[in-house]
DRENZA-912979 format. One line per 3 residues: number of its first residue (from 1); their letters; for each residue x, y, z of C-alpha. Coordinates in pm, whole numbers, m for minus. Example, Ala and Ser with C-alpha at 12.3 -4.5 7.8 and 13.67 -1.06 7.14 Angstrom:
<rs>
1) as) 1230 m450 780 ~ 1367 m106 714 .
</rs>
This chain:
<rs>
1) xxx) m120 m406 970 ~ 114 m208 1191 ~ 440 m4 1193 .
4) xxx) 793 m181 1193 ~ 826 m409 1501 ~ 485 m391 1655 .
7) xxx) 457 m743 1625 ~ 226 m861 1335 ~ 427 m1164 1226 .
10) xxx) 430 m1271 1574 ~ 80 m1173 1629 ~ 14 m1395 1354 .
13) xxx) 219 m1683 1413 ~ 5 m1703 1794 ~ m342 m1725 1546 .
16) xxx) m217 m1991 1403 ~ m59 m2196 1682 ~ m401 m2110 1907 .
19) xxx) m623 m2191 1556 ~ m436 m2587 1538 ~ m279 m2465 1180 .
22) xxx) 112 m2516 1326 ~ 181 m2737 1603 ~ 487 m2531 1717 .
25) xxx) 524 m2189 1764 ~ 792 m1993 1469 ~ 980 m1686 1638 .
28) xxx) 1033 m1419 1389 ~ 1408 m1345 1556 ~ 1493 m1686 1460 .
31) xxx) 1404 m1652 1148 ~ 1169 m1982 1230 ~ 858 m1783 1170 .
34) xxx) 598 m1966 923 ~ 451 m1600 793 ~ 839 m1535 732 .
37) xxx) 918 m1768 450 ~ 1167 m1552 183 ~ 1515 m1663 295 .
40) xxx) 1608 m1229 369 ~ 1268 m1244 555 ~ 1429 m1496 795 .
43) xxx) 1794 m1327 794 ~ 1681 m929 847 ~ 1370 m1068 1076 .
46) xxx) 1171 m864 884 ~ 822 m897 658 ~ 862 m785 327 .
49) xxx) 586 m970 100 ~ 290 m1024 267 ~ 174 m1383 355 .
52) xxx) m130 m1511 323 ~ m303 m1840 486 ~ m641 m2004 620 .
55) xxx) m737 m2096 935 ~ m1057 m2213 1148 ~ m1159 m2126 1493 .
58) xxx) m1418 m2227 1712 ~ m1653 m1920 1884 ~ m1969 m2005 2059 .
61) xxx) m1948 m2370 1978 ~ m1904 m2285 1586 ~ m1632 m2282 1363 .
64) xxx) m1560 m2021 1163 ~ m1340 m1994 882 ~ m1096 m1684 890 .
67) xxx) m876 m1576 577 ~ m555 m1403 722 ~ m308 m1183 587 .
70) xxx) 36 m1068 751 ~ 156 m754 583 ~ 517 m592 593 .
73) xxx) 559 m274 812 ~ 849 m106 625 ~ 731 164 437 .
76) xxx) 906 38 119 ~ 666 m256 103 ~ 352 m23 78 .
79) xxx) 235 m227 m223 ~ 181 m517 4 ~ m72 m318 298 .
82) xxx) m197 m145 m26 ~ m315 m392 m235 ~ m400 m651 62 .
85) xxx) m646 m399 215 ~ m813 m358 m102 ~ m963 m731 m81 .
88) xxx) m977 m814 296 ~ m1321 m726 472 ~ m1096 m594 780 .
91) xxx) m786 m566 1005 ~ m619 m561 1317 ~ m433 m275 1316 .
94) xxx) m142 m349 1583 ~ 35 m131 1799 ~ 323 m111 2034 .
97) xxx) 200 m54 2430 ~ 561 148 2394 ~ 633 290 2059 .
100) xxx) 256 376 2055 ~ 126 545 1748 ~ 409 563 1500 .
103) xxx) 440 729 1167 ~ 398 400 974 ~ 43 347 1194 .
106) xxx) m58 574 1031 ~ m11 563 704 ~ m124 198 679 .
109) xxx) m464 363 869 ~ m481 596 570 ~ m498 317 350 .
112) xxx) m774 98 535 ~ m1017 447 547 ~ m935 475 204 .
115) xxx) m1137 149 118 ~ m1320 155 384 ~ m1195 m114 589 .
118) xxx) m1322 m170 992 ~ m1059 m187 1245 ~ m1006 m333 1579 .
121) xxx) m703 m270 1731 ~ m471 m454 1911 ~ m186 m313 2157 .
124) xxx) 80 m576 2191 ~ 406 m592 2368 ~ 234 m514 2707 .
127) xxx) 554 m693 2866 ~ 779 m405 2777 ~ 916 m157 3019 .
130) xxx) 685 158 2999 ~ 418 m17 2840 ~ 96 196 2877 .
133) xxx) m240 63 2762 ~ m464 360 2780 ~ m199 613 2671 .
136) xxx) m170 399 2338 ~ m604 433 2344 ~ m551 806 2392 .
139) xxx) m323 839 2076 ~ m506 649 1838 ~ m796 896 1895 .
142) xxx) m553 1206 1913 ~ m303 1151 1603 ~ m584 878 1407 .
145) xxx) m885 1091 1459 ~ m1041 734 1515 ~ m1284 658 1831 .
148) xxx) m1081 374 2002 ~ m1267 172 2247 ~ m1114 m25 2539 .
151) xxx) m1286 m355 2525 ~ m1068 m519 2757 ~ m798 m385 3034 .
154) xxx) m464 m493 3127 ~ m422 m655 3475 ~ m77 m502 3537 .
157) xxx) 173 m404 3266 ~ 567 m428 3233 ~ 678 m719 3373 .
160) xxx) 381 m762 3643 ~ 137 m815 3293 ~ m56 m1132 3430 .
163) xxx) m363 m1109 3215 ~ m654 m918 3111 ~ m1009 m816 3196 .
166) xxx) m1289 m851 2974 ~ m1531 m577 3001 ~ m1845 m699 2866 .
169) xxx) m1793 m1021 3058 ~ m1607 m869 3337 ~ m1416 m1159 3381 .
172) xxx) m1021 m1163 3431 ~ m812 m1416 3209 ~ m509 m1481 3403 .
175) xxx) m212 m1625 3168 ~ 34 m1897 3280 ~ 343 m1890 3061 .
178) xxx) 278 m2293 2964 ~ 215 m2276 2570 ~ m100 m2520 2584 .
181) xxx) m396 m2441 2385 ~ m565 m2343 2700 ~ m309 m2120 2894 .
184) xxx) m533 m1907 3093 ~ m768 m1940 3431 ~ m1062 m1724 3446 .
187) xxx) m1156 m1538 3821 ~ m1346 m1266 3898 ~ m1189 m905 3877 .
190) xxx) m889 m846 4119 ~ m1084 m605 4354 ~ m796 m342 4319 .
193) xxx) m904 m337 3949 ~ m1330 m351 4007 ~ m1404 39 4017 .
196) xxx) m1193 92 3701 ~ m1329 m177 3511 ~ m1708 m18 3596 .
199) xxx) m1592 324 3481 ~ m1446 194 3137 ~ m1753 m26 3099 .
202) xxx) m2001 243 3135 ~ m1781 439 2857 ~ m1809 166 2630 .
205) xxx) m2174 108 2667 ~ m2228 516 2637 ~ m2067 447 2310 .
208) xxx) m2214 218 2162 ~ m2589 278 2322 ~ m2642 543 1992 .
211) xxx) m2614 210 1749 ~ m2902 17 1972 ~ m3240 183 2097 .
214) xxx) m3319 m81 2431 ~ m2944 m51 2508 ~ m2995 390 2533 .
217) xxx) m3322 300 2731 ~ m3186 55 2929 ~ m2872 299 2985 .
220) xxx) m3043 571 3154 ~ m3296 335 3380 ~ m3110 33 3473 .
223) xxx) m2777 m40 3334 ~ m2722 m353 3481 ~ m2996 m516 3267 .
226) xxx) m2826 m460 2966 ~ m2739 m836 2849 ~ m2370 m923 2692 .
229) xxx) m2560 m995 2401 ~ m2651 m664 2282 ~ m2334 m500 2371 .
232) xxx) m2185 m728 2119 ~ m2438 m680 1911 ~ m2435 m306 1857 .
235) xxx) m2059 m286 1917 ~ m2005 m529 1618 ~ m2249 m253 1410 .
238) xxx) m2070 16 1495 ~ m1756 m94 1381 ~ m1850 m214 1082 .
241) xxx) m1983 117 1053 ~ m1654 259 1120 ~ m1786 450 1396 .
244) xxx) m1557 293 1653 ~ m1225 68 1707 ~ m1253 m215 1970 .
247) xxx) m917 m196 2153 ~ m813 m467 2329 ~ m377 m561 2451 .
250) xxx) m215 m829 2513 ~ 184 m978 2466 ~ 193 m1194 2165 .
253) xxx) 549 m1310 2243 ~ 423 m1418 2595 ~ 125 m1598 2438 .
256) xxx) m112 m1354 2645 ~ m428 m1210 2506 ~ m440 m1376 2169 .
259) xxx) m784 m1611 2236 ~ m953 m1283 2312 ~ m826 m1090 2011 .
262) xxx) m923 m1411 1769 ~ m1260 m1364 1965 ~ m1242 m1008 1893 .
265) xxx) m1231 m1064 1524 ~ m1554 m1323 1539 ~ m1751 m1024 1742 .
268) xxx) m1691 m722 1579 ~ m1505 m732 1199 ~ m1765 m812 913 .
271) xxx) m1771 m1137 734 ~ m1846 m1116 354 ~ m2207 m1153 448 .
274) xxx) m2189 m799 631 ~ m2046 m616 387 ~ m2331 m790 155 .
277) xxx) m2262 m670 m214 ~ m1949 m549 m397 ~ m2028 m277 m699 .
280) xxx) m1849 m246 m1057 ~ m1891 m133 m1409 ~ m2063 m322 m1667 .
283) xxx) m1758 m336 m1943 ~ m1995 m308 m2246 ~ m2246 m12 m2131 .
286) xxx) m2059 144 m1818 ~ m2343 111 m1616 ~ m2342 14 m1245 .
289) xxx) m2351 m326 m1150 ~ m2359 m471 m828 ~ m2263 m859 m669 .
292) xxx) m2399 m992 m410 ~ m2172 m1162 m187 ~ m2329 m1568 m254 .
295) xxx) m2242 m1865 m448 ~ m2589 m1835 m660 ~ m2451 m1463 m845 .
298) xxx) m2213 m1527 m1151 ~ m1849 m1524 m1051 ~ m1680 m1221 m987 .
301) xxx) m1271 m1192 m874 ~ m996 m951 m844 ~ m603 m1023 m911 .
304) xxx) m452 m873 m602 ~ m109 m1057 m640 ~ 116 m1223 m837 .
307) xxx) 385 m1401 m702 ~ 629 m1662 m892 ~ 660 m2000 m702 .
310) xxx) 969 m2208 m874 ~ 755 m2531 m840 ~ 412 m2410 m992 .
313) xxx) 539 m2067 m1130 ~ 305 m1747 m1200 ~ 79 m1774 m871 .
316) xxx) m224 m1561 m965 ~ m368 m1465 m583 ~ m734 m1378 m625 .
319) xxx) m1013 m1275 m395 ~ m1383 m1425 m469 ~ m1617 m1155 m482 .
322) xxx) m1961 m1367 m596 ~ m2015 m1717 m726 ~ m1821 m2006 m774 .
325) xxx) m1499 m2071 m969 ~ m1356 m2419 m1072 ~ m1049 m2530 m1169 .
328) xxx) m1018 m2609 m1490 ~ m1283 m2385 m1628 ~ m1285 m2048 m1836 .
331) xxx) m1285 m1648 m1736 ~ m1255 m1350 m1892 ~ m982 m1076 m1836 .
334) xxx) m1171 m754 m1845 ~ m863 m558 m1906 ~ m748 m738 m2188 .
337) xxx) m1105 m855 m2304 ~ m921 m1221 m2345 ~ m1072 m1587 m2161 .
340) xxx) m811 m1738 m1998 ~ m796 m2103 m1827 ~ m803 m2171 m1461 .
343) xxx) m585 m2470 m1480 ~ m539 m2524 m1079 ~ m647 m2345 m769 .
346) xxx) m475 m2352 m450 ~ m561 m2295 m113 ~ m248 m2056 26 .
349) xxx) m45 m2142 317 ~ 219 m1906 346 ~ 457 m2026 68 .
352) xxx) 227 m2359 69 ~ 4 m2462 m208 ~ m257 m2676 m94 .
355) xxx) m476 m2809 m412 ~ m854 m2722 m427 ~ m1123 m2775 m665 .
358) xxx) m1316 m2469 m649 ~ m1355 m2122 m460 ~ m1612 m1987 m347 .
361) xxx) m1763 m1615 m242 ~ m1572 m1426 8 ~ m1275 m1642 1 .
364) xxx) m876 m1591 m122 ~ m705 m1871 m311 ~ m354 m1883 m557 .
367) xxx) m455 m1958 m948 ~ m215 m2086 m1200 ~ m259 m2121 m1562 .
370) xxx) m318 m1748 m1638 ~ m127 m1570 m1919 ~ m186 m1209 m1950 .
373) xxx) m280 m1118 m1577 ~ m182 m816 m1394 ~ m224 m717 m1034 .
376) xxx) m569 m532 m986 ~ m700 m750 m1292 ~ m1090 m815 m1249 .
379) xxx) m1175 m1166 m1395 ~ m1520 m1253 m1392 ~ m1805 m1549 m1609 .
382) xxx) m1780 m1457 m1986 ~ m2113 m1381 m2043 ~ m2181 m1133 m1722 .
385) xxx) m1864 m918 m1730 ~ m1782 m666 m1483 ~ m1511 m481 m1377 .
388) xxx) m1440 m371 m1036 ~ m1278 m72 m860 ~ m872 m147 m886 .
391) xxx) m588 m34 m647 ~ m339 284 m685 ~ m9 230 m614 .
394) xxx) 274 523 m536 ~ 553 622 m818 ~ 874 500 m698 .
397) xxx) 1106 755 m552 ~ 1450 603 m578 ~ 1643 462 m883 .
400) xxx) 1925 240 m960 ~ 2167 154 m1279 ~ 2176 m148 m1314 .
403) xxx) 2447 m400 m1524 ~ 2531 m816 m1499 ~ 2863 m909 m1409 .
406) xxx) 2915 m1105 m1768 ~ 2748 m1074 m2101 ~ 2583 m1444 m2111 .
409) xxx) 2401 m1300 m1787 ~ 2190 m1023 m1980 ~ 1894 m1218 m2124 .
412) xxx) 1851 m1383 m1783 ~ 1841 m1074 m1624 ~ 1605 m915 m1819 .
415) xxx) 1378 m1244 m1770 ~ 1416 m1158 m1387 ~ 1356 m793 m1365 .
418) xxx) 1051 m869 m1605 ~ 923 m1127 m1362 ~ 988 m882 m1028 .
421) xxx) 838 m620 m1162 ~ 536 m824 m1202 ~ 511 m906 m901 .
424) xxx) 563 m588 m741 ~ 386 m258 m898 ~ 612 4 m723 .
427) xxx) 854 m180 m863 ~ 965 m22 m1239 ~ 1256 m94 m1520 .
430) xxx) 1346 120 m1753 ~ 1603 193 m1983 ~ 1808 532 m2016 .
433) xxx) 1798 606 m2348 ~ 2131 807 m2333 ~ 2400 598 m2188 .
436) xxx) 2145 271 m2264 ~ 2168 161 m1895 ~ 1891 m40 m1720 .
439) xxx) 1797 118 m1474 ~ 1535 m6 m1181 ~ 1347 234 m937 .
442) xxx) 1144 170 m594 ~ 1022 280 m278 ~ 1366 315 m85 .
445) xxx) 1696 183 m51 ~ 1585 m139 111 ~ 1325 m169 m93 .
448) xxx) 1596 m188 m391 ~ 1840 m416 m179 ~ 1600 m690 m173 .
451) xxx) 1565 m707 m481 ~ 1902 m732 m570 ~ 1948 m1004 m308 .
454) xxx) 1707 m1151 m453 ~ 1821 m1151 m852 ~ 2149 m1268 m660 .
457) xxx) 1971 m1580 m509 ~ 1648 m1654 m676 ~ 1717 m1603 m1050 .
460) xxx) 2131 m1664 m1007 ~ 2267 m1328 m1172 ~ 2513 m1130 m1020 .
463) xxx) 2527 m810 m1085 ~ 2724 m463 m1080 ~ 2516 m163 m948 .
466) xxx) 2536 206 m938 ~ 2473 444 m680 ~ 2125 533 m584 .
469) xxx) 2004 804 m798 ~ 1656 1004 m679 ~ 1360 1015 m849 .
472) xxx) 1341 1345 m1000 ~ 997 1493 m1199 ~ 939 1787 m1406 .
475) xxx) 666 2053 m1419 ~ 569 2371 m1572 ~ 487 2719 m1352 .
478) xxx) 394 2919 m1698 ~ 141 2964 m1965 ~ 278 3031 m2331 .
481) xxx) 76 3033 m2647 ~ 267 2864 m2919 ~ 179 2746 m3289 .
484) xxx) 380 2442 m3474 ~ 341 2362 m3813 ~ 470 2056 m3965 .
487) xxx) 582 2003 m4274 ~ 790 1725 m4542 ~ 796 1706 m4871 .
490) xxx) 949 1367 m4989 ~ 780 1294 m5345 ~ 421 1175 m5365 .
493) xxx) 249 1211 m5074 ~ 359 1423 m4794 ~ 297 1552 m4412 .
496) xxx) 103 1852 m4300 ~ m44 1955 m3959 ~ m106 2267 m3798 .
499) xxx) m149 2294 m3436 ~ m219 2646 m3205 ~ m215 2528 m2840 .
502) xxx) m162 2735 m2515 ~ 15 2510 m2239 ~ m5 2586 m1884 .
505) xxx) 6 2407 m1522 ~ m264 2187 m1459 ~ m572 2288 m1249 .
508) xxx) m527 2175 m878 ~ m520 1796 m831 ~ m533 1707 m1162 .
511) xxx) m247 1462 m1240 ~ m99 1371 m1573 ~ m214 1535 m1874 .
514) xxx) m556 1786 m1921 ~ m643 1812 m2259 ~ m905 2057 m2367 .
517) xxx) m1044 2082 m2750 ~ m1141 2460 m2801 ~ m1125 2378 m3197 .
520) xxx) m1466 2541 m3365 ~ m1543 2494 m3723 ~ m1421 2148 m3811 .
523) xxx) m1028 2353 m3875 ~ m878 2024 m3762 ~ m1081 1725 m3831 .
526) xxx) m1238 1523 m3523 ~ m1032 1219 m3616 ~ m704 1385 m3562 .
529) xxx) m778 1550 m3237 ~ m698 1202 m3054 ~ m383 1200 m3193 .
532) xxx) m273 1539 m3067 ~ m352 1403 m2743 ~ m136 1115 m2801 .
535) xxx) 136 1295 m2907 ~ 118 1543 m2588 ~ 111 1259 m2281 .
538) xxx) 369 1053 m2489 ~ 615 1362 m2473 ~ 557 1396 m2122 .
541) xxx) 745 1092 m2055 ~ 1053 1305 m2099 ~ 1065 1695 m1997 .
544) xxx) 1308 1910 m2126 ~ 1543 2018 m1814 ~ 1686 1684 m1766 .
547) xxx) 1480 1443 m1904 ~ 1242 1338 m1630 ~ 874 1290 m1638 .
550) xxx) 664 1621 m1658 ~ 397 1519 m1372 ~ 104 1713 m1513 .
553) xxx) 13 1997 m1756 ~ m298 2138 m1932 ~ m280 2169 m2299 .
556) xxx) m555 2406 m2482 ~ m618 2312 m2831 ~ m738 2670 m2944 .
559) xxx) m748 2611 m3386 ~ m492 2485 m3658 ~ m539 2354 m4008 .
562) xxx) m527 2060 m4243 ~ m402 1953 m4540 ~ m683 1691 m4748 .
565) xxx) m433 1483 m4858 ~ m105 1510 m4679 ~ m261 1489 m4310 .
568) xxx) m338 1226 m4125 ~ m305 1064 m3787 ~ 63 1038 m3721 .
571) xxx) 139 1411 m3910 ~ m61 1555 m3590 ~ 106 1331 m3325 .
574) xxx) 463 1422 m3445 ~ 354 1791 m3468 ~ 206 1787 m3093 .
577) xxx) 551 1647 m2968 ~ 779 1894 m3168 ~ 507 2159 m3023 .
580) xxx) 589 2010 m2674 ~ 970 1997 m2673 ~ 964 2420 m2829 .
583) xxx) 707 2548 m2587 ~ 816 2395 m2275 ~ 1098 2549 m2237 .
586) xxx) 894 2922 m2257 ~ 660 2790 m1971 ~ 934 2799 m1672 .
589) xxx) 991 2491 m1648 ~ 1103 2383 m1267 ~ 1265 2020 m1155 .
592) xxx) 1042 1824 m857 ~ 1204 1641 m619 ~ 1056 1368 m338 .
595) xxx) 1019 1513 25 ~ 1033 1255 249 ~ 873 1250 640 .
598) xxx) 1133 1160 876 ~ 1060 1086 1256 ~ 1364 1046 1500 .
601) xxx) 1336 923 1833 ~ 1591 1036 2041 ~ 1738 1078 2428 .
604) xxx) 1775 1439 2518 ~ 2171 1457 2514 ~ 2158 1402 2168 .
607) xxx) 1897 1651 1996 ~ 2113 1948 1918 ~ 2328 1723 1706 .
610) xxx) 2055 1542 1543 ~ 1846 1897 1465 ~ 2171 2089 1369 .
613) xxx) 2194 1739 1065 ~ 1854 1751 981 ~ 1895 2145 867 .
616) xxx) 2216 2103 685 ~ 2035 1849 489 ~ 1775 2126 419 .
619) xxx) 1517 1952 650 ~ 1259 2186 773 ~ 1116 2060 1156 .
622) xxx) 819 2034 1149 ~ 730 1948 1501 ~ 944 1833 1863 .
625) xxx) 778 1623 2125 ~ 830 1405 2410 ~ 756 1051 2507 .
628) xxx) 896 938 2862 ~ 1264 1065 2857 ~ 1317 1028 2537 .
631) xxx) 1242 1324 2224 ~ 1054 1263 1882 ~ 1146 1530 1628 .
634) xxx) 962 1540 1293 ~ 1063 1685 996 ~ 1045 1696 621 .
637) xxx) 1333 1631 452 ~ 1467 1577 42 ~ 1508 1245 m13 .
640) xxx) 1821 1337 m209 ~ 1994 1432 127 ~ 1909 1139 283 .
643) xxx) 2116 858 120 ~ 2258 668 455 ~ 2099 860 696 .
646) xxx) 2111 560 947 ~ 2433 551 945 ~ 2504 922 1024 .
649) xxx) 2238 859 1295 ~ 2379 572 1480 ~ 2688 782 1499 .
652) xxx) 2539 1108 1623 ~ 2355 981 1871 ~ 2579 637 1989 .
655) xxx) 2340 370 1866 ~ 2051 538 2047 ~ 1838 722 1832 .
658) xxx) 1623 547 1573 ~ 1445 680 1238 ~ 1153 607 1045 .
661) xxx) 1109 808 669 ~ 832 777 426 ~ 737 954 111 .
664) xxx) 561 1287 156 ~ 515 1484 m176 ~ 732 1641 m400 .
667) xxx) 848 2018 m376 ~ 1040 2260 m626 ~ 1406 2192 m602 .
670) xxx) 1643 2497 m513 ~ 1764 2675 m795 ~ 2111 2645 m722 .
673) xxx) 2039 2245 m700 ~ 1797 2219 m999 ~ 2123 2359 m1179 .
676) xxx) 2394 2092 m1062 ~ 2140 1844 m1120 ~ 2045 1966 m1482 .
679) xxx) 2418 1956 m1554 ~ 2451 1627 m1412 ~ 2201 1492 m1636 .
682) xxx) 2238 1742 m1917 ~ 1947 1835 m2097 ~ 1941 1513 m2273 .
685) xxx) 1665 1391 m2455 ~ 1598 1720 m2508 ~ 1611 1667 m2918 .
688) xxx) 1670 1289 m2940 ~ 1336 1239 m3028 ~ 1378 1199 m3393 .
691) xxx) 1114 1376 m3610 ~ 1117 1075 m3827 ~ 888 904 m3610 .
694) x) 742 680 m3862 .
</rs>
């Protein structure tokens, strides 16, 4: 995992070169790169879904088995660093000796402490001019809050990097630039090197002494008895206690440093017998469960992917928690409480299906067969269900209308947008019920050209598109007490309910809707309450500025009344929404918009310009600082003035200056905004809801 350009993909392709998986080595820029397989992967030279594959590699005369994911490092392909982290047991979080810590590192480091995922780190790209090992070291600790440990050096950097120095071996691995297997000599420590290489040592064994007794002992009376052994040992504990990062560098592109990083990963990041057990909820009780991490326990699995292959088709990729899984047999969907049929498994390979016959604890394979699955589906035996934690994914922030070129194209592109977004959780379609337009949202504007490359190529429908419309939300900054009765009269048996609620904004960090039943005496029967909560989160779907989703809200059910035979269910879940669409507009209603994070990295001569842009798009700067000669200004701007930013910026600054953006949070949108906006979309939906629901 790693910012744009840091080299993962590269990274990766070195694993599996050095591991024996490809016999030549695929350069991402030209577009030859296995991990790179989608055909605008190989034209942009970028990663946008992430890859997955198996390889083996031998460490102290064993082979071990080593389940590898490359993930994208464009923000709009979160989803993919999301939802892999959630099943791998850890990562190599890459960085660039020059770029350093970027604002991508570290959101994708976010997302590993989120599920607890140990890191080692790898600085790559050691070849570049003003490449700096330890200044990379220093950063991770400053902006990551992490405790980054050197557990090699770099002999040289820029273009005198030769090799590296292990410091628990303190041996130097000289590279040739030959692309054998074996590419390096190892000789003792240049002697320039030898004093540095004894004071980061005794640093790394100071930190990791607190994880191992005899190496603290040892420490303080002789520290040259202290055995390679247990340096390993309690380094590789405190990592997977997340109490440290091995660092180590290295130039992927150069084929330098890779042996030791694969070594890295056999030392120090858990297999699935370190992290031991995974725990879930028993379906049927909602007790705590837990599975251990061994064939013998009944099988456990979560759905972290689903891809569409046009060979095989709906590619279900699944991570083995316990137990063993067959092809051919029977699980149950927890979600959807249905068995479904493994028909085939497959052992992934980048875009490569390999057959297997079963799969086993701790490993990732490709199912097909399934009907109903979803990403963050748990499938598990039928008779031991259990369902385990799932993933959260971000609200897109960008839409787009949406229509094919000719009429005989609209089924198939409603078979294609249905397939995409199934794929892809961030991804979402939707119709406007207004004008009747489809329209499709995402993470960001590349985000949303890929996929209409893609509908071009892959499902063969051309299409005409709109301009890129923001995401906007709604939400409420008042309280207001309000009563709604509801009433009809049509001959026989009518509808009656009677609601008094008080709606205000949500308590802090509460999303979507709180709904609190205050009703005493049995004035609205238990069986109807339900419904009023129905009727409540439906309405939310569509606030009543400009029709965009109302975020969060608390509703207060304080009394009402019934009718014996003219209420029931639906009278209560109409009267809710009519109660919604007349109170909301007493409760101040504001429009949200998305605030985005930019970074730009820029040479002096061209900051006044580039801050003067940023405020006219009503940035606010957040902070200004320097790397080498060139600036780094960060600020937070709407995402709504941001629509080809890149371009402005190439212009501004003469090709120079580069940006990176990603979703912040959203903020209250200016009035005088809010109001062009509200026009724009006029107040529609307001009363289409027809009180005829039934």
């Amino acid at each position: 995992m790693a910012h744009i350009d840091a080299g993962k993909t590269t990274t990766s392709e070195r694993i599996l070169y050095y591991t024996g998986k490809t016999h030549k080595l695929g350069e991402v820029h030209e577009g030859a790169a296995t991990m790179d397989w989608m055909v605008q992967e190989q034209e942009r030279g970028i990663t946008i879904t992430s890859a997955a594959t198996t390889a083996f590699w031998n460490y102290n005369d064993q082979q071990y088995q080593i389940n590898l994911i490359d993930t994208p490092g464009h923000v709009d392909f979160t989803v993919e660093v999301e939802r892999s982290l959630r099943v791998l047991d850890g990562t190599i979080a890459t960085f660039c000796a020059v770029g350093r810590v970027q604002p991508q590192s570290e959101t994708v480091w976010r997302q590993a402490d989120k599920y607890r995922v140990p890191k080692i780190a790898y600085v790559n790209k050691m070849d570049r001019t003003g490449a700096d090992f330890l200044a990379v070291v220093e950063e991770i600790n400053e902006k990551l809050g992490a405790r980054s440990i050197p557990i090699s050096l770099p002999i040289g950097a820029e273009e005198n990097f030769e090799g590296v120095v292990d410091l628990i071996s303190k041996k130097a691995y000289f590279y040739n630039l030959s692309k054998d297997l074996v590419n390096y000599e190892i000789r003792e420590v240049p002697e320039k090197m030898v004093a540095e290489v004894e004071e980061w040592r005794g640093k790394l064994i100071e930190s990791v002494a607190e994880y191992n007794e005899e190496i603290l002992e040892k420490f303080f009376e002789d520290p040259d008895s202290i055995t390679e052994e247990e340096i390993i040992d309690a380094l590789r504990k405190a990592t997977i206690d997340m109490a440290v990062v091995p660092t180590t560098c290295g130039s992927s592109f150069k084929n330098k440093g890779v042996q030791l990083l694969l070594d890295a990963v056999m030392r120090y990041l858990p297999s699935p017998l370190d992290k031991g057990e995974i725990k879930g909820i028993d379906p049927r009780n909602g007790q705590e469960l837990i599975r251990k991490f061994n064939t013998q326990e009944p099988f456990c699995g979560l759905v972290f992917k689903i891809a569409t292959d046009p060979f095989v088709g709906r590619l279900a990729f699944i991570r083995a928690y316990s137990g063993k899984l067959d092809a051919g047999s029977y699980v149950l969907n927890t979600r959807s409480g249905k068995k479904e049929r493994v028909a085939r498994l497959y052992q992934m390979h980048s875009n490569k299906q390999n057959p297997i016959d079963c799969v086993e604890a701790g490993d990732i394979c490709a199912a097909v067969g399934f009907k109903e699955l979803r990403t963050g589906d748990t499938i598990c035996r039928e008779d031991k269900p259990i369902v385990l934690e799932s993933m959260t994914f971000p609200d897109p922030v960008i839409g787009l209308a949406v229509e094919p070129k000719t009429q005989k194209d609209l089924d198939k592109l409603g078979i294609a947008l249905g397939k995409l977004s199934e794929e892809d959780p961030t991804f979402t379609v939707q119709t406007d019920v207004e004008t009747g337009q489809t329209i499709i949202s995402g993470m960001g504007e590349l985000h949303l050209d890929i996929i209409v490359d893609r509908l071009r190529r892959e499902f063969s429908v051309e299409i005409n598109q709109g301009a890129p419309q923001v995401n906007y939300k709604e939400a409420i900054t008042g309280t207001y007490q309000h009563r709604e009765v509801f009433k009809k009269q049509t001959g026989g048996r009518g509808k009656f309910a009677d609601i008094i609620v008080e709606i205000s904004p949500a308590d802090e960090g509460v999303t979507g809707l709180q709904f609190i039943d205050e009703v005493k005496g049995g004035n609205i029967p238990r069986d109807f309450i339900p419904s009023v909560e129905k009727g409540f989160k439906s309405a939310m779907a569509n606030g009543v500025l400009a029709g965009y989703e109302v975020t969060s809200m608390k509703v207060r059910l304080l009394d009402g009344s019934y009718h014996s035979v003219d209420s029931d269910s639906l009278s209560f879940e109409i009267c809710a929404r009519q109660a919604f669409r007349k109170a909301l507009p007493k409760c101040s209603p504001v429009l949200m918009e998305p605030i985005m994070s930019l970074e730009v990295v820029t040479p002096e001569e061209y900051m006044g310009d580039i801050v003067g842009d940023i405020n006219r798009r009503r940035g606010q700067i957040v902070d200004m600082d320097s790397k080498g000669n060139a600036r780094i200004v960060k600020a937070k701007v709407p995402l709504s003035e941001q629509f080809g930013y890149v371009t402005v910026l190439r212009t501004l600054s003469s090709g120079r200056a580069t940006a990176t953006m990603e979703f912040s949070h959203y903020a209250e949108v200016p009035d005088n905004i809010a109001k062009d906006v509200v026009e724009k979309h006029g107040g529609y939906r307001f009363y289409h809801d027809n009180d005829d629901d039934e």
